[in-house]
Structure formats: structure tokens, C-alpha cells
TORTORNU-167621 format. One line per field, with one value per residue (C-alpha): residue in three letters; y negated, z, x negated; residue number from 1. Coordinates in steps of 0.1 Angstrom, whole numbers, plus 5000, padded with zeros to 4 digits. Layout:
BEGIN
code c(ALA,...);
yy c(Y,...);
zz c(Z,...);
xx c(X,...);
pos c(NUM,...);
***
This chain:
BEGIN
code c(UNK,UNK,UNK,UNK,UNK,UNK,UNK,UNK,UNK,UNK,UNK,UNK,UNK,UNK,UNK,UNK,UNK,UNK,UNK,UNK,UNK,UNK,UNK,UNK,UNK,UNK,UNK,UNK,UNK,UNK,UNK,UNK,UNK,UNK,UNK,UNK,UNK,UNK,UNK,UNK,UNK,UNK,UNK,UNK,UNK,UNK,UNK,UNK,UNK,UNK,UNK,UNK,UNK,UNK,UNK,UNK,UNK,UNK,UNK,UNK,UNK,UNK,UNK,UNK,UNK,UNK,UNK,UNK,UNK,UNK,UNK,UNK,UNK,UNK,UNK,UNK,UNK,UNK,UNK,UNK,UNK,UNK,UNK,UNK,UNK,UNK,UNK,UNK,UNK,UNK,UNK,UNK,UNK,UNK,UNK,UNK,UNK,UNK,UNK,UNK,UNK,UNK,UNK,UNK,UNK,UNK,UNK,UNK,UNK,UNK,UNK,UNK,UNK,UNK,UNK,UNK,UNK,UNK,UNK,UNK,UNK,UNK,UNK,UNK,UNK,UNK,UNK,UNK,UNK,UNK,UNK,UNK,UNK,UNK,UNK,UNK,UNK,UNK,UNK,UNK,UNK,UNK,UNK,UNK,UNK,UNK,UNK,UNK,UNK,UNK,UNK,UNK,UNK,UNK,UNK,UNK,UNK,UNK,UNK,UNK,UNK,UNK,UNK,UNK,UNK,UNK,UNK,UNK,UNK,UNK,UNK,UNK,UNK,UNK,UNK,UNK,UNK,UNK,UNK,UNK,UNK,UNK,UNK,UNK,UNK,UNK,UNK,UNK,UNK,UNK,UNK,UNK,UNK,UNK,UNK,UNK,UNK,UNK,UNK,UNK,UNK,UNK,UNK,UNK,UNK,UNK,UNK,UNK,UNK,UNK,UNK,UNK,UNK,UNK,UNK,UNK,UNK,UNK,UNK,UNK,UNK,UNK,UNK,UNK,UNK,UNK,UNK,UNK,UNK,UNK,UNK,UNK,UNK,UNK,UNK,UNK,UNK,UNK,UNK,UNK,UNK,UNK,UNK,UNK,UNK,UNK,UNK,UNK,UNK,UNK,UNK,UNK,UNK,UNK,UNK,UNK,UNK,UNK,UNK,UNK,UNK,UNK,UNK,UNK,UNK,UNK,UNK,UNK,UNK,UNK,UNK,UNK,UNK,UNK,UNK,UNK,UNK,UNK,UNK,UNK,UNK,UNK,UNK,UNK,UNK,UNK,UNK,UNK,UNK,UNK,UNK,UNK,UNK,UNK,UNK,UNK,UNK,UNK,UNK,UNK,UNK,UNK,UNK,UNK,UNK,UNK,UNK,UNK,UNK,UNK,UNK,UNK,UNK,UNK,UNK,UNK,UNK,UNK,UNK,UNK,UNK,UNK,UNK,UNK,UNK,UNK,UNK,UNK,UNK,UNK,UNK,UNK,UNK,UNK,UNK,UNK,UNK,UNK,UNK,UNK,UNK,UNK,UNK,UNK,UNK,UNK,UNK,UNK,UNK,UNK,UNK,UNK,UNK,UNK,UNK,UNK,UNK,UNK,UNK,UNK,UNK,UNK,UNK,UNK,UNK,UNK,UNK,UNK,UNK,UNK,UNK,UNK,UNK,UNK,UNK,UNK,UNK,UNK,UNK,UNK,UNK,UNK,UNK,UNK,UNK,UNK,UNK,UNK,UNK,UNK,UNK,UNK,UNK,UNK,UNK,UNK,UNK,UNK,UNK,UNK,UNK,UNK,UNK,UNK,UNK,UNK,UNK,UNK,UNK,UNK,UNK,UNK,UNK,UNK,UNK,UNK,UNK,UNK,UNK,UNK,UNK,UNK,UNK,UNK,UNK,UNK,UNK,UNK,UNK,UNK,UNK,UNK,UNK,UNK,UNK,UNK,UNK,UNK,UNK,UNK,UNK,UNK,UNK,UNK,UNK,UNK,UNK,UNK,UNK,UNK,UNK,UNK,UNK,UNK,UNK,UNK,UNK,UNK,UNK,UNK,UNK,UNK,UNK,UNK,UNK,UNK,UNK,UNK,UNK,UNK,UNK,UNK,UNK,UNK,UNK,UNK,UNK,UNK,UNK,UNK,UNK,UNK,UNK,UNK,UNK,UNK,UNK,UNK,UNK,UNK,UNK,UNK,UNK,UNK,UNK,UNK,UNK,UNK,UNK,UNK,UNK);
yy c(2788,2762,2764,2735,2729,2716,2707,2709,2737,2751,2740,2748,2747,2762,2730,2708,2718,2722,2684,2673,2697,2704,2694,2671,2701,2684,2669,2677,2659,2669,2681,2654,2632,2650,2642,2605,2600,2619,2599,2561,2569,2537,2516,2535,2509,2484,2504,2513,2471,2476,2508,2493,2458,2482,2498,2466,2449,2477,2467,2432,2455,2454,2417,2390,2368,2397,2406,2369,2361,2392,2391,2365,2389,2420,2397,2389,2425,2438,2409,2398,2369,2357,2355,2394,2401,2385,2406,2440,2428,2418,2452,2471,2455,2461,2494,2499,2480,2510,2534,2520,2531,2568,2557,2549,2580,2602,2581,2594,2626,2638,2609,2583,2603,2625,2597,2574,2602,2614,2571,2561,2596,2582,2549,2557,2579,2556,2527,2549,2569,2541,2514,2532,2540,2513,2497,2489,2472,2508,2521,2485,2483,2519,2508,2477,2497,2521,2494,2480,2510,2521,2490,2464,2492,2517,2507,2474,2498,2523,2499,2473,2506,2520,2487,2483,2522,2510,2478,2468,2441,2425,2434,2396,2390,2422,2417,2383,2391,2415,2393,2370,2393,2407,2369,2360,2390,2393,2352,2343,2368,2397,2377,2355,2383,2402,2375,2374,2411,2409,2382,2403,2444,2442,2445,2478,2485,2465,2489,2518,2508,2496,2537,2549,2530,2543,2581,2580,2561,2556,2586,2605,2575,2580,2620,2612,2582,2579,2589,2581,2574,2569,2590,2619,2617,2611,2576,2544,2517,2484,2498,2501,2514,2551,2580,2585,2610,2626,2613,2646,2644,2629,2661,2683,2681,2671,2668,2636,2619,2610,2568,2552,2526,2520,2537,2525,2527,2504,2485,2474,2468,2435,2402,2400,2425,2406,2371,2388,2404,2374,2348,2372,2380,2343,2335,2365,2351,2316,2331,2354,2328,2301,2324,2340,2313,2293,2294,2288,2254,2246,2246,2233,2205,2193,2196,2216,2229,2259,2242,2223,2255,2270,2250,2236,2277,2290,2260,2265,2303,2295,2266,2290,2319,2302,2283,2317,2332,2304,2304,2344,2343,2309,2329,2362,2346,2329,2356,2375,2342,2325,2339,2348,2327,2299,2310,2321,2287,2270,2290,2286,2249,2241,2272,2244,2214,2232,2236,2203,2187,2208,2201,2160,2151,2176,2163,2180,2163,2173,2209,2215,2197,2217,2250,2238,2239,2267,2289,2275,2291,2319,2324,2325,2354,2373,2382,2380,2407,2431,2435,2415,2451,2468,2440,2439,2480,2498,2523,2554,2553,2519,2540,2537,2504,2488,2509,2495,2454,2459,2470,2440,2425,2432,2428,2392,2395,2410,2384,2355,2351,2347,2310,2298,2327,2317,2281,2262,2262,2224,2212,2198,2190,2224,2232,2209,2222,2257,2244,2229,2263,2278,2247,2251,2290,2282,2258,2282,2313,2288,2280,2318,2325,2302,2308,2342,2353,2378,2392,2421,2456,2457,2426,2410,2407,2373,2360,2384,2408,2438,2467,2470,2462,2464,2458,2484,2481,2484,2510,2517,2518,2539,2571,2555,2557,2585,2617,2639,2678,2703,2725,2757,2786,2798,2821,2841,2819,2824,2786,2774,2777,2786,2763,2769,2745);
zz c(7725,7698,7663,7657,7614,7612,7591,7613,7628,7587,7558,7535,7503,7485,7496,7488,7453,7449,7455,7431,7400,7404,7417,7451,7479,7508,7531,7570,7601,7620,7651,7669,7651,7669,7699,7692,7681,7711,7734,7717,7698,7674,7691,7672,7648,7663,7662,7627,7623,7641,7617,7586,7597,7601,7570,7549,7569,7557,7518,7525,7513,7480,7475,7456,7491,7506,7472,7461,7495,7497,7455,7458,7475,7452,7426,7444,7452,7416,7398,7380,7368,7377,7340,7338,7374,7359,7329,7348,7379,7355,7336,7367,7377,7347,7343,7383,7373,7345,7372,7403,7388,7394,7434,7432,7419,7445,7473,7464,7456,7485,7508,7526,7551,7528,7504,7534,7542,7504,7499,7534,7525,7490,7500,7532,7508,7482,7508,7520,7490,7459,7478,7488,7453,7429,7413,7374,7358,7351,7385,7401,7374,7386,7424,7421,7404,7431,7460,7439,7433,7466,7489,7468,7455,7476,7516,7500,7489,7516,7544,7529,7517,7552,7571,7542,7546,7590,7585,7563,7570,7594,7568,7557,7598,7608,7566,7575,7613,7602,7573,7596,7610,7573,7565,7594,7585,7546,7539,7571,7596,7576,7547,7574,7596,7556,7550,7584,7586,7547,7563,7585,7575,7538,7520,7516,7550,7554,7535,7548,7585,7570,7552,7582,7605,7578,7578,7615,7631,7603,7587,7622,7630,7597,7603,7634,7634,7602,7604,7569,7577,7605,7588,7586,7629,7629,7643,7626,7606,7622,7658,7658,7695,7688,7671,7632,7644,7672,7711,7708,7671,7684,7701,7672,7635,7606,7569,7552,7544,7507,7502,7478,7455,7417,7393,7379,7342,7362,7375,7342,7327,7351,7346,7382,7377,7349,7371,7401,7382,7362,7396,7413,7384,7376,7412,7414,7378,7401,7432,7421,7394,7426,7448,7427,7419,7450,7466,7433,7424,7462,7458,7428,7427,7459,7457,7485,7507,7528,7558,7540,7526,7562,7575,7546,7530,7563,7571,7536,7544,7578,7572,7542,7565,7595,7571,7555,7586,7600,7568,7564,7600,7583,7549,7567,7589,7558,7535,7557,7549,7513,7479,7474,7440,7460,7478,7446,7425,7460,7463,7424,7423,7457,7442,7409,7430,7451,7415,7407,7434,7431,7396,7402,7431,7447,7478,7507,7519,7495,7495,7521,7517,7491,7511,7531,7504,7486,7523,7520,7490,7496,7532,7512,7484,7505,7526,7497,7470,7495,7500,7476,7457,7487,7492,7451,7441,7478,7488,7469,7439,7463,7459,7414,7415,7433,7417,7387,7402,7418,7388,7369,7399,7399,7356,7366,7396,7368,7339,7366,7366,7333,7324,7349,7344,7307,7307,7309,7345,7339,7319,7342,7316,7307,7343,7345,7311,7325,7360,7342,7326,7358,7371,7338,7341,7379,7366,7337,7365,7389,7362,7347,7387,7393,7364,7378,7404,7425,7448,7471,7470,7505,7512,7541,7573,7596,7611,7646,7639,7630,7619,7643,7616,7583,7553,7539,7506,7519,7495,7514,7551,7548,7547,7582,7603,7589,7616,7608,7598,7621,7599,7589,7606,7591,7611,7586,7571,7580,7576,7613,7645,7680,7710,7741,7751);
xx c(5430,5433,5416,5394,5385,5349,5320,5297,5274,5266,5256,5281,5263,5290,5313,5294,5282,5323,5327,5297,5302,5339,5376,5367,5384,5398,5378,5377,5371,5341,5340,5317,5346,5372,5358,5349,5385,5403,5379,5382,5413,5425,5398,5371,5380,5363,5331,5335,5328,5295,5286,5298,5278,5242,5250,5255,5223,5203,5217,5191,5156,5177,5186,5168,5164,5145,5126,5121,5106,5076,5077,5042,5027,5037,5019,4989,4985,4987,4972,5011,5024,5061,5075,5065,5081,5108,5116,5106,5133,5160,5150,5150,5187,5206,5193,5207,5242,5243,5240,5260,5297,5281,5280,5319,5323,5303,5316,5352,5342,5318,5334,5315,5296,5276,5271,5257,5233,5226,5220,5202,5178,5167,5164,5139,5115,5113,5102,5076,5066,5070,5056,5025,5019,5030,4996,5011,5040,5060,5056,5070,5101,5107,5103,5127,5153,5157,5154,5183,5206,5204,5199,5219,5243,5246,5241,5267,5297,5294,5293,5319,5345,5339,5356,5378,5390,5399,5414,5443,5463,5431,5411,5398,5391,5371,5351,5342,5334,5307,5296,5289,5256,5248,5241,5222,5202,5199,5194,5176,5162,5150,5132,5114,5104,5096,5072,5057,5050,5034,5008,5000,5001,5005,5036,5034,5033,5060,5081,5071,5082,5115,5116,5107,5136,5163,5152,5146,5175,5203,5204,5216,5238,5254,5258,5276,5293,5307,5344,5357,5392,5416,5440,5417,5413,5451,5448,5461,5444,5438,5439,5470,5483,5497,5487,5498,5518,5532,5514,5491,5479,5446,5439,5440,5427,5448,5445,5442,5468,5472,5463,5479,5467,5462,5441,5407,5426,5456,5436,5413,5449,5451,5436,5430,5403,5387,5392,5376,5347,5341,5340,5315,5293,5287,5281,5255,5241,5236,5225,5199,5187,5182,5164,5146,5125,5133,5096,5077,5101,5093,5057,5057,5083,5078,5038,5040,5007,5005,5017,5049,5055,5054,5078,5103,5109,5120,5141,5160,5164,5173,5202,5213,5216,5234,5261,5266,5274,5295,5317,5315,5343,5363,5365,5375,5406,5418,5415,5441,5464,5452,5455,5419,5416,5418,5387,5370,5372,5365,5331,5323,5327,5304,5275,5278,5279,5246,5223,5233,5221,5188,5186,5184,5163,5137,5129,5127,5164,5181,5167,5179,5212,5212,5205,5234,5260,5248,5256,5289,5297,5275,5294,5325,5319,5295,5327,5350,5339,5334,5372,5391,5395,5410,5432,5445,5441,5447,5424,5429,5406,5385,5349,5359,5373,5348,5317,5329,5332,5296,5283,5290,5280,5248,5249,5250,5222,5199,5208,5197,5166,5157,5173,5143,5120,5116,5114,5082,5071,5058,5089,5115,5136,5139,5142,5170,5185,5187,5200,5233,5241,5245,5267,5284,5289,5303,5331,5342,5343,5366,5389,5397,5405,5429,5452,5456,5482,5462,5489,5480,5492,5499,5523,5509,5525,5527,5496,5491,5515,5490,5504,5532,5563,5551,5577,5595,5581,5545,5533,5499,5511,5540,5518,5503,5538,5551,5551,5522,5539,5531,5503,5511,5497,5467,5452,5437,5412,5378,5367,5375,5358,5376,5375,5387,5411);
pos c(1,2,3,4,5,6,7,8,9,10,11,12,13,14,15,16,17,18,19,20,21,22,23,24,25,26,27,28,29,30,31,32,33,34,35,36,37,38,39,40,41,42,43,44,45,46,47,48,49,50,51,52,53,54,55,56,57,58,59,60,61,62,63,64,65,66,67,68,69,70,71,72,73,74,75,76,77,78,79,80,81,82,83,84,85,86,87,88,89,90,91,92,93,94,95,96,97,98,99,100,101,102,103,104,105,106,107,108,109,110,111,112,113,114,115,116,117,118,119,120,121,122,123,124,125,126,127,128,129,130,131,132,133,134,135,136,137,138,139,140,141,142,143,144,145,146,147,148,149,150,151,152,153,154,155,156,157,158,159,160,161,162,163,164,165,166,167,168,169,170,171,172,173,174,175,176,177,178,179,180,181,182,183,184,185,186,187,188,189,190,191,192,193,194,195,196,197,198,199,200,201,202,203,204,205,206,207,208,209,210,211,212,213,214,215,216,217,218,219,220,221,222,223,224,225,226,227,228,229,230,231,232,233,234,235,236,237,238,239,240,241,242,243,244,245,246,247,248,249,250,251,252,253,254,255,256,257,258,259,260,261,262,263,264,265,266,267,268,269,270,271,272,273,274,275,276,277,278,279,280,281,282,283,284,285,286,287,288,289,290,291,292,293,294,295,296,297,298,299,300,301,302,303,304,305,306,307,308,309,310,311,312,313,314,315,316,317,318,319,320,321,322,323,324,325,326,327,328,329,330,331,332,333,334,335,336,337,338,339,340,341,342,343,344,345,346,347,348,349,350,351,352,353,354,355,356,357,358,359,360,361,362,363,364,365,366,367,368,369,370,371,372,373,374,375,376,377,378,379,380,381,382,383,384,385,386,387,388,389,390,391,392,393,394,395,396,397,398,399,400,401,402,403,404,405,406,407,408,409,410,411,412,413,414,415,416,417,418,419,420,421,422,423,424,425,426,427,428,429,430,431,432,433,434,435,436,437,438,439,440,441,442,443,444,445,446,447,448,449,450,451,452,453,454,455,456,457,458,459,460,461,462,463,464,465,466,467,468,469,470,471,472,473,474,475,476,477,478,479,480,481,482,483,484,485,486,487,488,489,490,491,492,493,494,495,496,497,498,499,500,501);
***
């Protein structure tokens, strides 16, 4: 007879209302995680990729492609014109960037399981619920917060901290390797197939099969599939061959080890944090401001009928999507080998070079020229922001750290569409005016990132090594090879449940 923690079976209201109100108690591995990790041991990691990819696909019903592309119909529907849907959007995503530090926060202290479920819950109801009932300006700002906080924010930082918590020193590789699908997904497939289905059901409907899919398929797969960390199973980060301890520890619970890693008050005291959140706010501030408004300036610069308008939007979506994806894998094998301020200014300068080109000739070439180059860069900070924070501040306080970098994040997502959103619709030099602010922001952005050093908590290893040898001074992974200590008997607590062995 062996005795076997687990948190599943009850409903332990008492431990859970422990974590929210009070001190965060430690966290257990469940039992159906047991079993997953004693059957797939360190190769679970690789599945964790295919979990953490879902969850971040999921994030799409949140993002400016996917709203800016069904937003014409939203209009239609309630009788709205674009200059209010902008204010009530940009409204709707500062007041979410207010509220997204408090998801940091509940992901480190309930953990990322219950947070996925609590997050992919909320976000399936208000699909169905909201967008069935949404017929005035209040009820829509209301509606595109919470599609914000929960897709942009929330499905975003759970499914990015999830891989970030299983892969350390391959961490760039495995980000970029599942970036690759989120593009395809968020920039091409879903806001196609999001447009199609609105011709065709109604946007509402629309939404309520994508609520349905989340409460009916994710929110199990997140109950039992989401195994937090590989410390937790006693395996090893990066699928590393071996146990964290002893050959038997995957055969028996044990308690978390303690990650290391800065603060969040340590790690506002670097300029690396400013550089970072600066570099992906601007190039949210650009992106969102660009898509936003992407099919209106289509039809309207280019003259565009129903059946150009068929065939050139998807084709920008489309070349945006697949270069985003193609560049996600280049950007996540050299972010395991280049400073990442190389990778920011990189990004910044082509999102600059992308407007400009926008900004000076409208034809349908250069659209999509443009389209092209704006994946590039797009490829490149999709898969950067999602783990540059792991790789400067560890993983101890990751859920605080990068609450905090999203937030500002999305501070810049909401602040985009206005430049274009208040201009004259008919002045293109107005257009243009606002066009060059954003190049203009992207430059500035570049610059403040490459005066900055950016090194990485964990010192890397050489290329292909793994986790094998790491350096001595490797703050983070020394808890990973130490031996884990035989637990103490406790026989008399009453939390456990027996299994025969």
C-alpha cells in the first residue's frame, strides 16, 4: 500500500477559497497527473506544446484580426458607425489592460490548471450569453472587454506560461514551434473561416458555436491535461531523460520544488523590463492600429467592390498569416542563441518599414507586399513576448511579471486604433499623417532596446546540449538535478487517498 496525495475525486472548497483570499498552500499533483507522468514521463513535455498551442489558439476570439474582420458585421447588425466602435473597443481594452495584472496574480496563486478552467469557463458563457444579447453601445463595450480580458489576456498568459513553465533552456524552439500554428490560426484561418460563418449564420451565431466548443471540449482538456510543472510530477524540464530525483520518483507524488527567479519589485528595478514592455507595446499600438481598420482602407483606398474585396482581404490575411508562422520557427531557434534585443529592434524597424509602405502607394501589390513584411515582424514578437520574461526574470513570480508586461501590452493594443479611427476617413493626408506616427513610434521602441543588455537568468547552454550539463551558476536549474528528499512520513493526515500498489 502506497499513499497517493490528490486533488481529485472532491471539491475542496475550503482549498481553494484558501488560495484566492489567503496565503497560496501548496499545490498537489493530481492523480490522473500521476498517471500521465508515470506513463509518458519527461516526454509529456512534448505534449504540453500541443496543450499550450490549443490554449493560445483559443486567445484569437480576443484579438483585433479576429474582431476587426466580423467588426462590419457587428455594425451592420446594430446600426454603428466605425469612429464609435472605435472609441467603445479602445474603451473596452484599456479598461481589460487595468484588469489583466489580476490574471498574473491568480495564475500564481491558484496555479495554471484552475485558472485555465476558472478563464476557459468565463470566456465560453460570455460567447454564448453576451453575444446573443448585445443590441446597444454599453452592452457591446461590455462584450469586447470581456472577449478581451479573457481571450487576449487570459487563454495568451496561460498557454504561453504553461510551455514557458516545461522548457527552459529549448524554450525559444518549442515557443516559436507552437507560434507557428497560433499564427496560422489567429491572422489567417480563424478570421477567414470568422467571416465566412458571419455570411452565412450571423455573427452571433458565430460566437455562440465558438462558447460552446470552449465549455464543451477545452474546459475537460484543461482539467485533465494540464500538469503545471514538471517539477511538481517529479520529472525534468526540457525532456530531459531521468527523473528529478531518484529512478522511482515518477512513481510516487512529490512536492514542488521551489523555482527561482526575480521578483516583480526586481524586476521593475531593470531597464530590461522597461525596454521589453516599451518594444511590444509600440508594436501592439502598430498592429492593432493596422488591422483594425485594415478592411475599411481596403475598400476604400483601393475602390474596392464585393468581389475585389473577396479575393484581395483574404489574400492579405492569408500571406500575413503564413509569413507569421514561417518566421514564428526562425525566431524561436534563434532566440535560444541571440540576445533578444536584437530580435526586438529587428521586428520594430520592418512593423515601421510595413506602414510605410502602406502609407505611400495603395495598390493592391503593395498591400500585400506590405502584408508580407508586416508577418515578418509580426512572426517575430508574436513568438517573442510570450517568453522573453521567462528567459530575463525565471519562473518564480512568471504569472506577476508577465501579467504586468501583457497589461501594458494590451495598453498599447487599446491606444491603436484611434490615430486612424479619428482622422477624416476621406483625408489621405491625414491618413498618411497618422501612418508616420506609428513608423515613428516603431523606430523610437528599436532604439531604447538596443541600448540595453538583456542577459538571461538562466545562462544558456551550447546549441543541442539540452539540459544534460548545465553551468554551475545556473540559478534556475539547480533545483531540477538536485535528488528529490525522501518525504516525511505522514501517515496521520487525513488529506490523501490509498492506492493499492
Amino acid at each position: 500500500m502506497k499513499r497517493v496525495d490528490s486533488d481529485n475525486g472532491k471539491i475542496k472548497w475550503k482549498a481553494l477559497s484558501s488560495r484566492v483570499l489567503g496565503e497560496s498552500e501548496e499545490r498537489k499533483p493530481t492523480k490522473v497527473g500521476l498517471k500521465l507522468a508515470r506513463r509518458f514521463g519527461n516526454r509529456y513535455a512534448y505534449a504540453i506544446i500541443l496543450i499550450g498551442t490549443l490554449t493560445k489558439a483559443l486567445t484569437s476570439v480576443g484579438q483585433t484580426a479576429f474582431l476587426g474582420g466580423v467588426l462590419d458585421y457587428i455594425e451592420a447588425d446594430l446600426g454603428v458607425k466605425r469612429s464609435t466602435t472605435s472609441v467603445l473597443y479602445s474603451s473596452a481594452t484599456l479598461l481589460s489592460a487595468s484588469t489583466i495584472p489580476g490574471l498574473g496574480w491568480a495564475m500564481d496563486r491558484l496555479g495554471l490548471r484552475w485558472a485555465g478552467m476558472l478563464n476557459a469557463t468565463l470566456m465560453g458563457l460570455v460567447c454564448i450569453v453576451l453575444g446573443s444579447v448585445v443590441s446597444e453601445p454599453v452592452l457591446l463595450t461590455v462584450f469586447f472587454y470581456l472577449l478581451r480580458f479573457l481571450g487576449q489576456g487570459g487563454m495568451q498568459l496561460i498557454g504561453t506560461n504553461l510551455i514557458s513553465n516545461w522548457w527552459i533552456q529549448k524554450r525559444g524552439l518549442m515557443q516559436g514551434i507552437s507560434g507557428a500554428g497560433v499564427s496560422l490560426t489567429k491572422t489567417g484561418l480563424l478570421p477567414v473561416l470568422a467571416r465566412v460563418s458571419c455570411e452565412n449564420i450571423g455573427w452571433r451565431l458565430t460566437f455562440a458555436a465558438i462558447g460552446t466548443f470552449v465549455l464543451v471540449f477545452f474546459v475537460p482538456l484543461c482539467s485533465v491535461f494540464f500538469l503545471e510543472t514538471p517539477e511538481m510530477y517529479s520529472l525534468r524540464a526540457d525532456a530531459a531523460r531521468g527523473a528529478s530525483g531518484d529512478d522511482d520518483a515518477a512513481d510516487r507524488p512529490s512536492k514542488e520544488r521551489e523555482l527561482e527567479g526575480k521578483t516583480l519589485r526586481e524586476a521593475l528595478r531593470t531597464l530590461d523590463f522597461y525596454a521589453v514592455t516599451l518594444g511590444c507595446s509600440v508594436w501592439t499600438f502598430n498592429a492593432t492600429g493596422v488591422f483594425f481598420h485594415l478592411i475599411s482602407i481596403i475598400r476604400r483606398d483601393l475602390h474596392a467592390d464585393t468581389k475585389v474585396m473577396d479575393s484581395v482581404v483574404p489574400t492579405v490575411y492569408l500571406t500575413c498569416a503564413i509569413t507569421s508562422s514561417v518566421m514564428n520557427l526562425v525566431i524561436g531557434y534563434l532566440f535560444d542563441r541571440v540576445n533578444p534585443k536584437w530580435i526586438i529592434s529587428a521586428a520594430l524597424v520592418l512593423q515601421g518599414s510595413s506602414i510605410f509602405l502602406f502609407s505611400v502607394n495603395r495598390s493592391v501589390p503593395v498591400t500585400i507586399l506590405s502584408a508580407f513584411v508586416f508577418g515578418v515582424s509580426s512572426g517575430s514578437m508574436n513568438n517573442l513576448y510570450g517568453i522573453v520574461h521567462a528567459y530575463l526574470f525565471g519562473r518564480k513570480h512568471l504569472g506577476k511579471i508577465s501579467g504586468l508586461g501583457y497589461s501594458s501590452m494590451v495598453v498599447g493594443s487599446a491606444l491603436g486604433p484611434l490615430p486612424l479611427g479619428l482622422v477624416q476617413s476621406n483625408n489621405l493626408k491625414q491618413q498618411a499623417a497618422a501612418m508616420y506616427v506609428h513608423c515613428a513610434l516603431s523606430i523610437v521602441g528599436a532604439f531604447f532596446a538596443l541600448i540595453c543588455k538583456m542577459k538571461p537568468l538562466v545562462p544558456r547552454n551550447k546549441a543541442g546540449k539540452g539540459t544534460a550539463t548545465p553551468p554551475r551558476e545556473d540559478v534556475e536549474m539547480q533545483h531540477l538535478l538536485k535528488e528529490i528528499e525522501e518525504e516525511a512520513d505522514d501517515s496521520g493526515d487525513d488529506d490523501g487517498e490509498w492506492e493499492e500498489e
